[in-house]
C-alpha positions as CSV (number, residue, x, y, z in Angstrom):
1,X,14.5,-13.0,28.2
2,X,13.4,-16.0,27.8
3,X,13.7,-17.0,23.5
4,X,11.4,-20.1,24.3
5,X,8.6,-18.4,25.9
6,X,8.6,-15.1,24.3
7,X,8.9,-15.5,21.0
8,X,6.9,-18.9,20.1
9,X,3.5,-17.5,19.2
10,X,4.5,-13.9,17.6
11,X,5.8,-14.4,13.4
12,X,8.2,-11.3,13.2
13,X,6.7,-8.8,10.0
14,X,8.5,-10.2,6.9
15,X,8.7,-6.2,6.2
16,X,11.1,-6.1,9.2
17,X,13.7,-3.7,8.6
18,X,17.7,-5.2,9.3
19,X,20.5,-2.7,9.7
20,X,22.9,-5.1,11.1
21,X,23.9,-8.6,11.2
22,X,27.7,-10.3,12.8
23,X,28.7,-13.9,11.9
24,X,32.6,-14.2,12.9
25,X,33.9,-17.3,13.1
26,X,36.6,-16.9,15.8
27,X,39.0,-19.3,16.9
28,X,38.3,-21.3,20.2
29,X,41.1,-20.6,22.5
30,X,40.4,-22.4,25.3
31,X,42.5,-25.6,26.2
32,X,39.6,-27.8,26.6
33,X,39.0,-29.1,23.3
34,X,35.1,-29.9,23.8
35,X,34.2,-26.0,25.2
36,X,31.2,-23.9,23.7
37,X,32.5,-20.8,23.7
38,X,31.3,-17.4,22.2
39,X,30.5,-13.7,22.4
40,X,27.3,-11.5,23.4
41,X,27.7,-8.3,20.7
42,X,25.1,-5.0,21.2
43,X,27.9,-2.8,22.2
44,X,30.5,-4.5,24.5
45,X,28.9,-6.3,26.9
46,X,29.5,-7.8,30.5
47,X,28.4,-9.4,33.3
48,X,25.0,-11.1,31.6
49,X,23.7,-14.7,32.7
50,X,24.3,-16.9,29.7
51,X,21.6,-19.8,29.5
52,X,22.1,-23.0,27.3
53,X,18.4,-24.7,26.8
54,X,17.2,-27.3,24.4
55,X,14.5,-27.3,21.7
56,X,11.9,-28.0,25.1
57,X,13.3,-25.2,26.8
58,X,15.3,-27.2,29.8
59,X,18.4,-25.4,30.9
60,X,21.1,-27.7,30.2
61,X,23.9,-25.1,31.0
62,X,24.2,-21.1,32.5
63,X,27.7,-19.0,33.0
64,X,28.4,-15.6,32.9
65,X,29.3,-13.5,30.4
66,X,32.8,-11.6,31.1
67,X,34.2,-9.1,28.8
68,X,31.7,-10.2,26.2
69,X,32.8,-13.6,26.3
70,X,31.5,-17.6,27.4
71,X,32.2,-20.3,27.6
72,X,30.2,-23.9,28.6
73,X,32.3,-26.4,29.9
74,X,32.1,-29.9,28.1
75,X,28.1,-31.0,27.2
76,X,26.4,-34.1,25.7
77,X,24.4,-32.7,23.7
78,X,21.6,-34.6,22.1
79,X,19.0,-32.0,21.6
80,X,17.7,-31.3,18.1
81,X,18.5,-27.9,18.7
82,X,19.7,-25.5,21.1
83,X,18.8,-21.9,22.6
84,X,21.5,-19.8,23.6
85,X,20.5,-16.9,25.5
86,X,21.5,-13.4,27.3
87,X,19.9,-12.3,30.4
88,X,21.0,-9.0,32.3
89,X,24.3,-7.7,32.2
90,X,25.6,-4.1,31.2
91,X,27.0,-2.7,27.9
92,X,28.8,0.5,26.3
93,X,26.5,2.1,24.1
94,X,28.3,3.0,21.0
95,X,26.3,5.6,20.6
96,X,25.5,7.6,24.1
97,X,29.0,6.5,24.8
98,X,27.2,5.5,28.2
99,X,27.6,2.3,30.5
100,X,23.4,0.9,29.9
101,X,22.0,-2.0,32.5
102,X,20.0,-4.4,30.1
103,X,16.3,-5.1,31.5
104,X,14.2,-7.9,30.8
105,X,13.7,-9.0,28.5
106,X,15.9,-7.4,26.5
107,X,18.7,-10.3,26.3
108,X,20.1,-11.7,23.1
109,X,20.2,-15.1,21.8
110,X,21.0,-17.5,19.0
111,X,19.5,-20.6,17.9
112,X,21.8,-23.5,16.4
113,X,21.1,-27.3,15.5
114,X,22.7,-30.1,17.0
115,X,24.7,-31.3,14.2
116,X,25.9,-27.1,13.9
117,X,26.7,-27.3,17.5
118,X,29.1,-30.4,17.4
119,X,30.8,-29.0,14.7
120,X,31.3,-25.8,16.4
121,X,33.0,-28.0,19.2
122,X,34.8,-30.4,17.0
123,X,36.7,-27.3,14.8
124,X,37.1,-25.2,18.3
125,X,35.0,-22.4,16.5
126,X,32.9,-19.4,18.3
127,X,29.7,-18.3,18.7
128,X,28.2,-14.7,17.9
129,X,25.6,-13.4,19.3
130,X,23.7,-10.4,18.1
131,X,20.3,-8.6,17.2
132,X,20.2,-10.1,14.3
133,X,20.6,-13.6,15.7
134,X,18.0,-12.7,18.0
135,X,15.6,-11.9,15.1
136,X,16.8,-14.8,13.6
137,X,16.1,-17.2,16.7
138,X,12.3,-15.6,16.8
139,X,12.0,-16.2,13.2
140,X,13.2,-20.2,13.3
141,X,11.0,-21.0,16.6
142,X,7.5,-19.3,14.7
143,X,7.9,-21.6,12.6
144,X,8.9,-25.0,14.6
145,X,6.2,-23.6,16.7
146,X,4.1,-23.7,13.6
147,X,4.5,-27.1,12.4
148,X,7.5,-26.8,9.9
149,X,10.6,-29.1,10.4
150,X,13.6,-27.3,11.9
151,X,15.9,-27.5,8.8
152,X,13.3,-26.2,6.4
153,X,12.3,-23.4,9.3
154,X,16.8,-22.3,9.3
155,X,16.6,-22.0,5.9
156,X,13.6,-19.8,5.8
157,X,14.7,-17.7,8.4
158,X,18.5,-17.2,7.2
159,X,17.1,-16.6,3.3
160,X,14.8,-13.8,5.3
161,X,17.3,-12.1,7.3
162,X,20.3,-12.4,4.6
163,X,18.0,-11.1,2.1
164,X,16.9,-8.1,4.5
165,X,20.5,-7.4,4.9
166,X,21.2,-7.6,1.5
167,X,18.6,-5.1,0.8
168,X,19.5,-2.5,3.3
169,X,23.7,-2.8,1.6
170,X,22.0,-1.8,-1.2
171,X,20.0,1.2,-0.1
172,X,23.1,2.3,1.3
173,X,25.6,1.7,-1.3
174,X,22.4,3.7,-4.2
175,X,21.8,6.7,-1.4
């Protein structure tokens, strides 16, 4: 999957129904203090190409995922924004209790800003991945992709998923 080319001309339905959304700030382990490091999440996950592009699309970076895990060695990063994205790779659904392959383009992926990024680094924090990331990601680059400016387009899109999020908590919590 490709978040750049996929995703650009397609606004996601502001009706779009969340049931799930991950943001753990975990602890970068590694001993190289200037890592990106993260996790893929749709049921434990392994084996996936993990591609680092900037707001054009270049790859900057690619490793693998391993045990849901990566990590990109030191970068100079001075895109406006970055893509993080999941292609391939194999996961235990939760729910078949059955080892899946992942086809394209079914990957996951995250979108964060520079300055997000270098703080990431700096406080040796990690990266989640997830569907709603993904949904996220799709929602942020509509709207680049439509003229708005990238902080006002991360706002909108976190205000649209938290609030999605925050309306299916309460469905459950009143059922």
């Amino acid at each position: 999957m490709s978040c750049h080319n996929t995703i650009k001309s397609n606004r996601i339905n502001p009706n779009l129904n969340l049931t799930h959304a991950n943001n753990h700030d975990y602890k970068n382990k590694s001993n190289n203090e200037k890592n990106l490091v993260g996790s893929v999440i749709k049921g434990p996950m392994d084996g996936a190409i993990i591609k680092l592009k900037d707001a054009h699309g270049a790859l900057v970076a690619s490793t693998t995922l391993k045990k849901g895990a990566f990590s990109f060695n030191e970068q100079n990063f001075t895109s406006e924004y970055y893509t993080i994205e999941s292609v391939g790779g194999i996961y235990d659904d939760e729910a078949s209790e059955q080892i899946t392959q992942i086809g394209l383009p079914q990957g996951l992926c995250t979108l964060l800003s520079n300055e997000k990024i270098q703080t990431i680094v700096k406080n040796k924090e990690s990266i989640t991945i997830t569907p709603a990331t993904t949904i996220f990601t799709a929602l942020v680059l509509s709207d680049i992709s439509n003229g708005i400016n990238l902080d006002n387009a991360i706002t909108e899109a976190y205000l649209l998923v938290t609030l999605e999020v925050a309306k299916n908590l309460g469905d459950i919590l009143i059922a």
